[in-house]
N, C-alpha and C positions, 0 to 999 in steps of 0.2 A: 531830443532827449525825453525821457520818461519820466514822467511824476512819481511820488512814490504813495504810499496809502501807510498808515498803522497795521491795517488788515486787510486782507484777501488780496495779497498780491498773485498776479499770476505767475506759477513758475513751471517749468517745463523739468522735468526729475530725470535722472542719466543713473543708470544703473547697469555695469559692466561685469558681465562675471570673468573675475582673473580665477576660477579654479576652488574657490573658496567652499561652494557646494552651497544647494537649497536656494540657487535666485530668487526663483518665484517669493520664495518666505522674506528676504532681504527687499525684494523691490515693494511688497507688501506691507514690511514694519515702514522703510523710506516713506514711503504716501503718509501710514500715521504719523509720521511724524511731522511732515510738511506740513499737512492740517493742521496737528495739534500748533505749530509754531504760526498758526494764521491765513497760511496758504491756500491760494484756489490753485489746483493742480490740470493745466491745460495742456500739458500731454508729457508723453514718456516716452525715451530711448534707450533702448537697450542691445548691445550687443557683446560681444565676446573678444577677451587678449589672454594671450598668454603672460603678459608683462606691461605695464606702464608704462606711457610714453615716456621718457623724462622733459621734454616739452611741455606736451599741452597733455599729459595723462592718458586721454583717450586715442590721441592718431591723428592728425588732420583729415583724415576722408570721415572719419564721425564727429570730427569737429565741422563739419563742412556740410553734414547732416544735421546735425542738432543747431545749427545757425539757422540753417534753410525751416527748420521745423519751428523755432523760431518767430521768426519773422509772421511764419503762417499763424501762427497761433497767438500773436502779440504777446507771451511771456514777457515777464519785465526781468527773470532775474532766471538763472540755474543750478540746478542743485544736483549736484554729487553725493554720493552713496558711498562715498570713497574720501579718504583725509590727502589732501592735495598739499602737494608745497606751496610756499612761499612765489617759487618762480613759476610752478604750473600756475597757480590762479591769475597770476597779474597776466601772462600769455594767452589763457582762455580768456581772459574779459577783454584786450586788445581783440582777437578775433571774434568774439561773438558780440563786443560793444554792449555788455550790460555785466549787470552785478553776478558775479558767481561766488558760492559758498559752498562749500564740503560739509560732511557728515556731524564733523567737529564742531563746526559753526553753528549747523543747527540745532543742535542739543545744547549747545551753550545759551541760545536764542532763548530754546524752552524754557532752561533753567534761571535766564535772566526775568522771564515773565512770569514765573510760577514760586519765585521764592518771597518769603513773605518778613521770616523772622530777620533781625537785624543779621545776627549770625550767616543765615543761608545768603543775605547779599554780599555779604563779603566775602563769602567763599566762592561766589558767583564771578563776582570784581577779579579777583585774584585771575580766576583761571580764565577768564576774559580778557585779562591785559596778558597773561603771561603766554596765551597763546597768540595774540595779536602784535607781541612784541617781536617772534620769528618772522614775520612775514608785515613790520608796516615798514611804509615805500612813499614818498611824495610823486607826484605827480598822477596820479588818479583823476583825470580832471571828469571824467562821466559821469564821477560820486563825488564833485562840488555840489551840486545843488541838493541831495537827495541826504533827507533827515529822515530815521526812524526805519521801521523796517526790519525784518528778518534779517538774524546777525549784524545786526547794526545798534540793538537797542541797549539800553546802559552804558557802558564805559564807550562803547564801538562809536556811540554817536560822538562824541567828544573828542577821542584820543587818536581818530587817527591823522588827525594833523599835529598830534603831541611828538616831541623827540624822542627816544630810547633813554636819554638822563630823565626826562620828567617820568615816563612810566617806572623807571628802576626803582625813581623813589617812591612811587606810589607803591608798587609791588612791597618794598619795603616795610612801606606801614601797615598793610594788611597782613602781611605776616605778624605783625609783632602784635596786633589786634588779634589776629586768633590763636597766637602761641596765648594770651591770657586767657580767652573764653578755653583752650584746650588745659588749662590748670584748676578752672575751675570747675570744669567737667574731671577732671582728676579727684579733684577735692570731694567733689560729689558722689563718686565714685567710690574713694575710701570708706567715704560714711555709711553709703550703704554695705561694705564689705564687715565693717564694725559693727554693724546690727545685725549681722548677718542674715542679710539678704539678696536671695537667687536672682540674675540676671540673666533673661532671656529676651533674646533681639528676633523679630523677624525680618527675615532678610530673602530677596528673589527677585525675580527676573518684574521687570515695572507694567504693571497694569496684571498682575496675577492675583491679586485678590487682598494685598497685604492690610491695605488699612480696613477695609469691609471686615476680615478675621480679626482683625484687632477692636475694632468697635462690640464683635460679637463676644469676644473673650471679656473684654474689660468692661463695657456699657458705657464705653466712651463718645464722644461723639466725632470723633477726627473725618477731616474732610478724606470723601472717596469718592472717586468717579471712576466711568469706563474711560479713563484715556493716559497719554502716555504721561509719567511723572507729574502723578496727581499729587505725589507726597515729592518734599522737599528737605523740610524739617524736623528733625527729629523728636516727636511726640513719646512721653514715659507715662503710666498709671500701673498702679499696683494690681494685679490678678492676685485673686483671693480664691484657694480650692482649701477644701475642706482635706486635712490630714497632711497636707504641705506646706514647706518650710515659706513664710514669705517669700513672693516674688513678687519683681518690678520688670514689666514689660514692655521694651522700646518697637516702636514703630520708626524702620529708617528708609533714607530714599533707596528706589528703585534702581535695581541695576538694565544694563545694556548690551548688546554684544559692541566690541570694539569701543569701550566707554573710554573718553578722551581722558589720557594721564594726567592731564592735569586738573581736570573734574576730580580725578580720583585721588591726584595730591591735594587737592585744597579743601576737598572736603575727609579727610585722613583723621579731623578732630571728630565729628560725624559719626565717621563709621568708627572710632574707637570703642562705641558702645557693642560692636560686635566682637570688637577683637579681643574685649574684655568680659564678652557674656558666657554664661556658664554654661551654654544651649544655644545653639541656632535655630528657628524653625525655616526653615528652607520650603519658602512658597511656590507652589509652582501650577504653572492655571494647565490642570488636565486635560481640558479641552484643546487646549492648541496641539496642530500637527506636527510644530518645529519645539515641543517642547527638552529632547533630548538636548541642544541643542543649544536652549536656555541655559538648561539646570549645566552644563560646559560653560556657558560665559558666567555665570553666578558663582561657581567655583571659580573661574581664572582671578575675578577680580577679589574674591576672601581670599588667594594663594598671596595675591598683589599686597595685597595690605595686612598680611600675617596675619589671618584669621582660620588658617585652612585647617588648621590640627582642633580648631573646636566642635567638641562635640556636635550629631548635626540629627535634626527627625525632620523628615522629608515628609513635606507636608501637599498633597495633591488637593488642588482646591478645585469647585467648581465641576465637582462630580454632582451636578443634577443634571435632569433632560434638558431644562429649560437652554444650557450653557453647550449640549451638545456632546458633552463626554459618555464614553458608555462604563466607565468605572462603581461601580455601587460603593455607597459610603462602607468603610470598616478601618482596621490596622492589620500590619503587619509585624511580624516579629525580627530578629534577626538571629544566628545559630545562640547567642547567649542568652537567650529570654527578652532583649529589651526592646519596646518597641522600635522601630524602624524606618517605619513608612506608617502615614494616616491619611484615610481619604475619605474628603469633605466635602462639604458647600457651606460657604461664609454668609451666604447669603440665604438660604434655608435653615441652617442650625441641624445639616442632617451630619452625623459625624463627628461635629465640636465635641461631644463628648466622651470620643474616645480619644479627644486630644487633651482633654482636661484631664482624664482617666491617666494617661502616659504622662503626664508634668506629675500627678500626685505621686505616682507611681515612683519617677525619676528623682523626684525632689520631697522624700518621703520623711515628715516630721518623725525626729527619736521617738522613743516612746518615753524617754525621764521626760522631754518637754510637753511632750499629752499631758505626763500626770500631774505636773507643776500647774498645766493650765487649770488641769480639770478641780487643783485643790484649791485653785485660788477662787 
C-alpha cells in the first residue's frame, strides 16, 4: 500500500476524447489543474470512445493499459478528465488498486485549498459533501490508512466513513448558514441600489486576467497569479471615473468548462453579484488558442444561473507581445454606437482606458447631478 504526501503526489492523467472536440486544449487545461491541485504528473493516457463504458468508463483494454502504465511509473493515484459515477470509480480503484478521482474531484480539491474567506469554505463544504454524498460506499479498505491528499482534503478526510443521515444533516446546516450570508448580501445589495450605485461584476473563464484588471481599474490590491482559481472570494472596491454615476466593482470566481453543479449551486450567493450587476465585463485572455471556446462555457454557466440577459463588454485581455496575442490594444463598437468589445493588457495599462472611457460612456452622470455637484 502507498503512502500518501500533502503534496506532489504522483498521478498518472487519462484523458479520452468522447467527441467533445479540441483534446489537446482539454488534456492541457487537466495538467494545470493536477498541478495547481499539488500534483506531480508522471505520465498520460489518452485514447479515444465513442461512448462510456458504463463499467469502468474507459473499456477494460485501456484500463488494462493505464494499470500496466501505472505500475511503471509508481502513480499513486489517477485522474480523469471526465465526471465518473459513483460505480465507475469504485470499479476503477478495485482494478487499478489505487485512488481514482474525476474532473469533479479535482476542482473541488482546488477550491477546498484556495478558499480563504469563511463564506468561500462553506460553500466549499457544501459542494464537497453533496457530491461525495452520490457516491460514498464502505468498504474502501486501500483508503484506510491514507489521510490528506488530492480530493480528499476538508470534509473528504473526515466524512467518508460518515453515514448519509450525518452528512444530510450537515448539508443542512450549510445551507441555512449561507441562505443568511445570501440575505445579507441582499441587504447589501439594496443599499447600494438606494444610493444609486452601478454594479459591475467581472466575470470569465479562470486565470484570464480578472483580478490583475481589477487591481488596475480600482488600485486594489487583490491577490493574482498565473494559475488556475486564483480568486475564490468575492472581492467589491468602488471605481471612481470622472463624469460617471458611482460604481462598485466586484471581482468574482473564475469560471471552467464543465464546472461541477454543484460548485455552481453552492456558490449561486457568490455569483448573485453578477446576476444582479448592471454590466458584465467578460474577461477573456486573448492569447489563448481555445479562447472561442472559453467565452462558450462562461456564457453556459451566466445561462445556469440567470445571468445571461445582463448586459455584457467583452473584454480581450492580454493583448501585449509579452502574452503572445497579436491583437493591438483598442475598442470596438457595435451597430448602435456602444461599445462592444475592448482590447487590453491588465498588466501593461495598454487599453484600460478605453475601458474606463466605455464605463463613463455607459454609466454617464445626468447633467442636473454635474450641476448640483459643481454648486455645491
Amino acid at each position: 500500500m502507498l503512502e500518501r504526501t500533502e503534496v506532489g503526489e504522483r498521478a498518472l492523467l487519462v484523458e479520452l476524447d468522447l467527441n467533445q472536440g479540441a483534446p489537446e486544449e482539454r488534456l492541457a487545461e487537466l495538467k494545470e489543474l493536477a498541478v495547481s491541485a499539488g500534483a506531480e504528473v508522471s505520465g498520460i493516457v489518452t485514447g479515444r470512445r465513442k461512448a462510456p463504458d458504463a463499467a469502468l468508463f474507459a473499456g477494460s483494454g485501456k484500463v488494462a493499459e493505464i494499470n500496466a502504465l501505472r505500475q511503471e511509473t509508481g502513480a499513486e493515484m489517477v485522474i480523469f478528465d471526465h465526471a465518473l459515477s459513483g460505480v465507475q470509480q469504485r470499479n476503477l480503484e478495485r482494478e487499478l488498486q489505487c485512488r481514482v478521482i474525476d474532473r469533479v474531484s479535482l476542482i473541488l480539491d482546488i477550491f477546498a485549498q484556495r478558499a480563504k474567506s469563511a463564506e468561500g469554505k462553506l460553500q466549499v463544504e457544501l459542494a464537497q459533501l453533496e457530491h461525495l454524498s452520490t457516491r460514498l460506499v464502505r468498504g474502501w479498505t486501500h483508503l484506510e490508512r491514507q489521510t490528506g491528499g488530492i480530493g480528499l482534503r476538508g470534509p473528504g478526510e473526515t466524512q467518508l466513513e460518515t453515514d448519509r443521515r450525518l452528512i444530510g444533516e450537515r448539508v443542512k446546516q450549510l445551507k441555512q448558514r449561507l441562505a443568511e450570508v445570501s440575505k445579507q448580501r441582499d441587504t447589501q445589495r439594496r443599499a447600494r441600489r438606494r444610493a444609486a450605485v452601478r454594479n459591475v461584476a467581472l466575470v470569465g473563464y479562470t486565470n484570464a486576467g480578472k483580478s490583475t484588471l481589477f487591481n488596475t481599474l480600482t488600485g486594489a490590491h487583490a491577490f493574482a497569479a498565473n494559475q488556475l482559481f486564483a480568486t475564490l472570494d468575492t472581492t467589491l472596491r468602488r471605481l471612481v471615473i470622472p463624469g460617471a454615476e458611482p460604481i462598485v466593482l466586484s471581482d468574482t470566481v473564475g469560471f471552467i468548462r464543465d464546472l461541477p453543479h454543484d460548485l455552481v449551486a453552492a456558490f449561486r450567493a457568490t455569483l448573485r453579484e453578477a446576476v444582479d450587476a448592471d454590466l458584465l465585463l467578460h474577461v477573456v485572455d486573448a492569447s489563448h488558442p481555445g479562447r472561442a471556446d472559453q467565452i462558450e462555457a462562461v456564457n453556459a454557466v451566466l445561462t445556469e444561473i440567470g445571468a445571461d440577459a445582463v448586459p455584457q463588454i467583452l473584454v480581450l485581455n492580454k493583448c501585449d507581445p509579452a502574452s503572445g496575442s497579436a491583437l493591438e490594444p483598442g475598442s470596438e463598437r457595435d451597430e448602435y454606437g456602444k461599445v462592444r468589445t475592448v482590447r487590453l493588457s491588465a498588466l501593461t495599462g495598454a487599453g484600460v482606458p478605453e475601458l474606463r472611457g466605455a464605463l463613463a460612456e455607459r454609466f454617464a452622470r445626468p447633467n442636473g447631478a454635474i450641476e448640483a455637484i459643481a454648486a455645491a
